[in-house]
DSSP file (Angstrom, degrees, kcal/mol; ACC not computed):
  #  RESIDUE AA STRUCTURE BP1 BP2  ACC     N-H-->O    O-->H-N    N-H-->O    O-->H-N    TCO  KAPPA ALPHA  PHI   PSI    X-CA   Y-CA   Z-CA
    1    1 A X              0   0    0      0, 0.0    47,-0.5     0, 0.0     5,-0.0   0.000 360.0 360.0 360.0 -14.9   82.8  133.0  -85.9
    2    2 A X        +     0   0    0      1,-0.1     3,-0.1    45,-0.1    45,-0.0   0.945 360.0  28.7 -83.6 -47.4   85.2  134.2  -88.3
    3    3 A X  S    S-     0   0    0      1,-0.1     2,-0.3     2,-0.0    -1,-0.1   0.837 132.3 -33.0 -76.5 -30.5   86.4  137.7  -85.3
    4    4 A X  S    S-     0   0    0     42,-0.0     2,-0.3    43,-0.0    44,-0.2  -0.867  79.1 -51.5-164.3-169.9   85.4  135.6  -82.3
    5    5 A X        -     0   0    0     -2,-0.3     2,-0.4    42,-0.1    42,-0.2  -0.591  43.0-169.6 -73.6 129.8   83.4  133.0  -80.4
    6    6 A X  E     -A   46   0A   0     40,-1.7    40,-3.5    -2,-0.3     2,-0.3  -0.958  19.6-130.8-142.8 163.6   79.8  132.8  -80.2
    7    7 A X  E >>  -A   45   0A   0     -2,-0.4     3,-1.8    38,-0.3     4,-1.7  -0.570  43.5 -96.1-104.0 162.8   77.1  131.1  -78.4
    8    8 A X  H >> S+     0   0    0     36,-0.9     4,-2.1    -2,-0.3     3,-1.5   0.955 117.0  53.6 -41.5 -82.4   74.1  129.5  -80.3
    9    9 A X  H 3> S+     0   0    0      1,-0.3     4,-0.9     2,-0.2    -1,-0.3   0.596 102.2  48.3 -27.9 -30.0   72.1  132.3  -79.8
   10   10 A X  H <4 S+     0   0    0     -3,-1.8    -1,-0.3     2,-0.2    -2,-0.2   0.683 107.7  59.2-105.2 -30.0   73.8  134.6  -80.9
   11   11 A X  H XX S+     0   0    0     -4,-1.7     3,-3.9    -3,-1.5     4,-0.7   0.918 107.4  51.3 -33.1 -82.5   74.6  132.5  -84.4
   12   12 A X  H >< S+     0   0    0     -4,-2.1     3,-1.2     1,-0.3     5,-0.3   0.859  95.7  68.4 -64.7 -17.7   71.2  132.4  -85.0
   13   13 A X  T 3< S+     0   0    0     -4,-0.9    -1,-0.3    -5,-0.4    -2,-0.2   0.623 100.7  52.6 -41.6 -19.1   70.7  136.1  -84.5
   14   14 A X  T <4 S+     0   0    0     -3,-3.9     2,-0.3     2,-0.0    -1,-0.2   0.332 104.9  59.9-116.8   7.3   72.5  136.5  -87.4
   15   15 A X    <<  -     0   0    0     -3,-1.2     2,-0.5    -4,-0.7     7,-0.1  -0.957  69.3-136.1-131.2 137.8   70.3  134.0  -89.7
   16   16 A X  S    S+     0   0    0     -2,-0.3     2,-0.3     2,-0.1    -3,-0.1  -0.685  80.1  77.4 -91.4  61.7   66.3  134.2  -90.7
   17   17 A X  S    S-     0   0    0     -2,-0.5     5,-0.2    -5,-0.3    -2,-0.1  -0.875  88.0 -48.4-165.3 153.7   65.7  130.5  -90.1
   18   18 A X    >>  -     0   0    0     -2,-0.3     3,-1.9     1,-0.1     4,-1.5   0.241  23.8-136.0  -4.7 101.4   65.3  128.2  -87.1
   19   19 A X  H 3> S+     0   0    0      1,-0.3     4,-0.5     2,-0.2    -1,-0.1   0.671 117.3  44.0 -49.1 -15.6   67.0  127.7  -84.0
   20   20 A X  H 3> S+     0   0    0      2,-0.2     4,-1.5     3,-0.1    -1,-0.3   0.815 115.3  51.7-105.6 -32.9   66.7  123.8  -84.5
   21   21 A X  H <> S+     0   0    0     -3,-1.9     4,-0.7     1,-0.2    -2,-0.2   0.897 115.7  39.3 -61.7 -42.3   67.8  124.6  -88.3
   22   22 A X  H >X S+     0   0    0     -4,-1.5     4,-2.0     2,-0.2     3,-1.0   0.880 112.8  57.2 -70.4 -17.9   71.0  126.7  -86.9
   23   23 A X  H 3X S+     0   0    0     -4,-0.5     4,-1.1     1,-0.4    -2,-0.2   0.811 108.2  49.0 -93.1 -33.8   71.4  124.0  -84.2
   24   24 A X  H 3X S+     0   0    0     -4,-1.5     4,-0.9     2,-0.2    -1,-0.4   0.614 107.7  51.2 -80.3  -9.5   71.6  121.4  -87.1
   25   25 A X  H <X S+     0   0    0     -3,-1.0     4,-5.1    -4,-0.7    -2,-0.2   0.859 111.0  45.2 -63.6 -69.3   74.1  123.3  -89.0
   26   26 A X  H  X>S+     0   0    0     -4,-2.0     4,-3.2     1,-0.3     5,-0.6   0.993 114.0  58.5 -70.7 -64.2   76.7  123.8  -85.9
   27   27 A X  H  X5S+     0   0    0     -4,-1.1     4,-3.0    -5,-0.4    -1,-0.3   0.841 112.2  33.8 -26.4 -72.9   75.9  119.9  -85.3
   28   28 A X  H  X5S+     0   0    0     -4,-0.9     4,-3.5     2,-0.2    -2,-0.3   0.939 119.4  53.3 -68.2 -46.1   77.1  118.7  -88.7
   29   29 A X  H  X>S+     0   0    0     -4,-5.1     5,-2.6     2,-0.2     4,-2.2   0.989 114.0  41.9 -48.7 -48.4   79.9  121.5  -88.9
   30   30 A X  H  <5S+     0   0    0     -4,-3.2    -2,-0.2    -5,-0.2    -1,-0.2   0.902 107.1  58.4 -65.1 -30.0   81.3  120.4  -85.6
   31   31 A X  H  <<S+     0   0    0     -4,-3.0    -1,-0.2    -5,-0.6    -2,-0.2   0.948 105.3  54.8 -53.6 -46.1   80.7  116.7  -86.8
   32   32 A X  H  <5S-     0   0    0     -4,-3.5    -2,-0.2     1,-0.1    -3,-0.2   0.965 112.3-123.0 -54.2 -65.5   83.4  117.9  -90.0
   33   33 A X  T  <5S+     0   0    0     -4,-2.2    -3,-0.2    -5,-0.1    19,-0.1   0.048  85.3 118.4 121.4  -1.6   85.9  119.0  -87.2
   34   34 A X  S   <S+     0   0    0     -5,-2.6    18,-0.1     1,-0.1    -4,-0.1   0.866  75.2  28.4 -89.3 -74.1   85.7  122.6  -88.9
   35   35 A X  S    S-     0   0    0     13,-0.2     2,-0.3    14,-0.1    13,-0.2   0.005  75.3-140.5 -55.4 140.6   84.1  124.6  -85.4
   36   36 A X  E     -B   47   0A   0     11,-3.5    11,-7.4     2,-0.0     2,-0.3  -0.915   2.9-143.8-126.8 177.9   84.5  123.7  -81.7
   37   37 A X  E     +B   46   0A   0     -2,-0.3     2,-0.4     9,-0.2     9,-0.2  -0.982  15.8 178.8-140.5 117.0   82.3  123.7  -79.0
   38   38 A X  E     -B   45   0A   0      7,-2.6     7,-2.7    -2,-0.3     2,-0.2  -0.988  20.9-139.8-134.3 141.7   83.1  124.7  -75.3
   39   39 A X  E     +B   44   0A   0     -2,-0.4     2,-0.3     5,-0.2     5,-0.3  -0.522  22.0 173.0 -95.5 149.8   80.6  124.7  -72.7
   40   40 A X  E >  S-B   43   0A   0      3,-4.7     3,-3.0     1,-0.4    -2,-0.0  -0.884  73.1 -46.7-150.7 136.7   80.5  127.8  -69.6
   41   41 A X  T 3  S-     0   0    0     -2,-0.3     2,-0.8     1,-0.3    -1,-0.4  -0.020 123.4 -20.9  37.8-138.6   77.6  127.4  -67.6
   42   42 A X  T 3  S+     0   0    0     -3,-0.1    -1,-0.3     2,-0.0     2,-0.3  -0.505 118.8 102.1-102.1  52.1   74.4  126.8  -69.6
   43   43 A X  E <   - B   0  40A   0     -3,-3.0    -3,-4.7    -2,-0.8     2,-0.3  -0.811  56.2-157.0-111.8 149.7   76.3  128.5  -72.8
   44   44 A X  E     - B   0  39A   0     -5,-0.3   -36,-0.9    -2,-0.3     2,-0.4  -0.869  11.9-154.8 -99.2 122.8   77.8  126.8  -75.5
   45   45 A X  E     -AB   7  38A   0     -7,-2.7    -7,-2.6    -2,-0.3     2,-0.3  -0.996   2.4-156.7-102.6 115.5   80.4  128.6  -77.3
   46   46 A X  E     +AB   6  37A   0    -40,-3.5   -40,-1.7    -2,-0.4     2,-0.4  -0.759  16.4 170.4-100.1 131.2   81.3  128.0  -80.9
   47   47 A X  E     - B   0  36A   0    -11,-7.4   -11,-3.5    -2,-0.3   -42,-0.1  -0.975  38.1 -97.4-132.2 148.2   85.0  128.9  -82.5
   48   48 A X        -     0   0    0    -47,-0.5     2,-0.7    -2,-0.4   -13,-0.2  -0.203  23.1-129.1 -39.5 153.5   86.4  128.1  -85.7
   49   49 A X     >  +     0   0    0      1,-0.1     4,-0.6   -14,-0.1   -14,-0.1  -0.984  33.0 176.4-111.0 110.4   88.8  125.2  -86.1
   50   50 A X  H  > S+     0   0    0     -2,-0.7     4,-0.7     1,-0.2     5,-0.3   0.764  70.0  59.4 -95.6 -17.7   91.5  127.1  -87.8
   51   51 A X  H  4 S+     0   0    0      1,-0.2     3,-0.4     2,-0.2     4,-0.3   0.822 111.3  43.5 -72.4 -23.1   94.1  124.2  -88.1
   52   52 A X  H  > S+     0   0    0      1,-0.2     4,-1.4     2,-0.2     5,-0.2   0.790 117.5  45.0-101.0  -8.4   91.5  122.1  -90.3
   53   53 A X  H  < S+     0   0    0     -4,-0.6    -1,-0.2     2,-0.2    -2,-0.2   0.523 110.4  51.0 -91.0 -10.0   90.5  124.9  -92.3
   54   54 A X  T  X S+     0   0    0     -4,-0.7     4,-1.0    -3,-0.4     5,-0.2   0.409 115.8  49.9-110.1  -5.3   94.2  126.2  -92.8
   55   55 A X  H  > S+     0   0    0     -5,-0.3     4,-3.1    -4,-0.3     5,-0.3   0.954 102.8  50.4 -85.0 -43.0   94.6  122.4  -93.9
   56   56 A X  H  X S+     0   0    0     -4,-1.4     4,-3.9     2,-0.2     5,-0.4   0.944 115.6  52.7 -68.3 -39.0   91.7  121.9  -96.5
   57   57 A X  H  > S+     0   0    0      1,-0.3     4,-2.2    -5,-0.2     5,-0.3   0.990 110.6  50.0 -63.0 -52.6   93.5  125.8  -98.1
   58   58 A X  H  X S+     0   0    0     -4,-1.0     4,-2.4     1,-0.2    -1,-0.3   0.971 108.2  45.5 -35.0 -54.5   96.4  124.0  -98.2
   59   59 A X  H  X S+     0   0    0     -4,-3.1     4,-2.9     1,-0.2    -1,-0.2   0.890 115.2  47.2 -64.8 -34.3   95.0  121.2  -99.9
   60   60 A X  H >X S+     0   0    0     -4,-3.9     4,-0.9    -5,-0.3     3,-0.6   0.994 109.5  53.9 -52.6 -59.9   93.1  123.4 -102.6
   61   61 A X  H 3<>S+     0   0    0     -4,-2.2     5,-2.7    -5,-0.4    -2,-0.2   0.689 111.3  45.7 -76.9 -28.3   96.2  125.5 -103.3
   62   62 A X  H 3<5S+     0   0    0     -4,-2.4     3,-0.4    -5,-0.3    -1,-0.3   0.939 109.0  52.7 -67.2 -47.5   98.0  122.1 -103.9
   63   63 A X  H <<5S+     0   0    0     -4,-2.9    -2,-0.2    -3,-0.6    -3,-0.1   0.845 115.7  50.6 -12.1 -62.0   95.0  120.7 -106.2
   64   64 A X  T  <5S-     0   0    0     -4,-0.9    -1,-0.2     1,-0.1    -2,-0.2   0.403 115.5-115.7 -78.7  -3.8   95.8  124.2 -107.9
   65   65 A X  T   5 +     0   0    0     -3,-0.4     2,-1.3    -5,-0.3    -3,-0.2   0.626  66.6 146.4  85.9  -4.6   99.4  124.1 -108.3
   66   66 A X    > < +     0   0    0     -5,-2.7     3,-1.2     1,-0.2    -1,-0.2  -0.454  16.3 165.9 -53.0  42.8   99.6  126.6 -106.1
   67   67 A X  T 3   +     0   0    0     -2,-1.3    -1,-0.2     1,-0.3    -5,-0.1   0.833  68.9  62.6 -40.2 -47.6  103.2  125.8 -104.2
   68   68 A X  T 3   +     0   0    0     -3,-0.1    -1,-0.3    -7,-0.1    -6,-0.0   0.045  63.9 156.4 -82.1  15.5  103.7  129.0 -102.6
   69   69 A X    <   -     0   0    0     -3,-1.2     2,-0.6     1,-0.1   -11,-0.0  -0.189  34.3-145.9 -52.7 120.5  100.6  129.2 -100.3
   70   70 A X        -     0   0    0      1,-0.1     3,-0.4     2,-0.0    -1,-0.1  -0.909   5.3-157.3-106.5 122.1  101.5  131.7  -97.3
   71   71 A X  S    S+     0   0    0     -2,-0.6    -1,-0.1     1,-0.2    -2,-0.1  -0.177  82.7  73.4 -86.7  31.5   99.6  130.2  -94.0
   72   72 A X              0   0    0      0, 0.0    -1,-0.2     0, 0.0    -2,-0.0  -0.121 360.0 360.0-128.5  59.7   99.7  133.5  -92.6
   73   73 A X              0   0    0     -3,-0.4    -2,-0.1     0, 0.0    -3,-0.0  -0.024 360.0 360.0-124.7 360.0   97.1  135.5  -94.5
């Protein structure tokens, strides 16, 4: 997810455990808000949510004292 979009299948190609195991994973992730999920035909597509992910780095780097945090790396 991190170069592109992927369907369920294709997730769990990349993992040695369950379809129902990845399928709970993407469930609870999407439940966080960090992936979305867009349907085409009988595919599901999964993408990063890069705005809530560039917010929780934010949040660390403030935690850390970190002022200078560049949101474009």
């Amino acid at each position: 997810l991190k170069h592109s979009r992927l369907s369920a299948g294709e997730i769990c190609n990349h993992f040695s455990i369950s379809d129902a195991a990845v399928s709970r994973h993407l469930s609870v992730l999407k439940d966080a808000d960090l992936i979305r999920d867009e349907r085409e035909g009988k595919f599901i597509y999964y993408e990063l949510n890069a705005s809530v992910l560039e917010e929780i780095i934010l949040w660390i780097s403030e935690l850390k004292g970190e002022d200078d945090y560049d949101q474009t790396t």
